[in-house]
N, C-alpha and C positions, 0 to 999 in steps of 0.2 A: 326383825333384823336377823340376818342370817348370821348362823356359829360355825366356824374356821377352826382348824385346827394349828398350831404351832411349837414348834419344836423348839428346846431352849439349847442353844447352842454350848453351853459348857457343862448341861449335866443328862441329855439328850430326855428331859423331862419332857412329857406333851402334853398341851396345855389347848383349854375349848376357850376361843377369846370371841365374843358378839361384838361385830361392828355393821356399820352400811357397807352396803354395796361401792359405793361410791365412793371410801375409804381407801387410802395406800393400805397397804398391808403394814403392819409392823413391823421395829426393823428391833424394837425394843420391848420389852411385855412392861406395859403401861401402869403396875403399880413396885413393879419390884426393879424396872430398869435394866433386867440383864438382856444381852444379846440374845433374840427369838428369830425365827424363819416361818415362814407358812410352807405344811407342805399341804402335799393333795390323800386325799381321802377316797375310798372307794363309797359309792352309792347306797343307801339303806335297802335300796328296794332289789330286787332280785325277780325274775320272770322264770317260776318252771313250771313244767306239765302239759299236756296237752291244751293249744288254744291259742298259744304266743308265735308260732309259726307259719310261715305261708302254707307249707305243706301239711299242717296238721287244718287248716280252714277249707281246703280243696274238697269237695263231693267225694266219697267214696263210692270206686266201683261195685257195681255188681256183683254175687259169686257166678252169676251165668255167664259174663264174659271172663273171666279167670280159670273156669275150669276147661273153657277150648272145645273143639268139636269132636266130637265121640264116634 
């Protein structure tokens, strides 16, 4: 089951709550009753370096045709 994050609205605590997918969000944190919000989280994963790009996957040229006619 996926873990959410949610925000406690009167003491701006954030809080990891696991529920279903298929679950309302909470309007309340389920053992202590106070007013919560879900907000949104950025992603764990992160893409850098060479490889993740169209132009880093392209053929490199030559240096015969970069250096031009002599």
């Amino acid at each position: 089951m996926p873990t959410y994050l949610y925000k406690n609205l009167e003491t701006g605590e954030i809080y990891e709550l696991v529920q279903s997918m298929r679950d309302d969000a909470y309007t309340t944190h389920p053992e202590t009753g106070v007013p919560v919000k879900r907000i949104l989280a950025r992603p764990a994963i992160a893409f850098k370096g060479s490889g993740f790009y169209a132009n880093d996957s392209r053929p490199k040229e030559s240096s015969d045709k970069s250096k031009g006619s002599e």
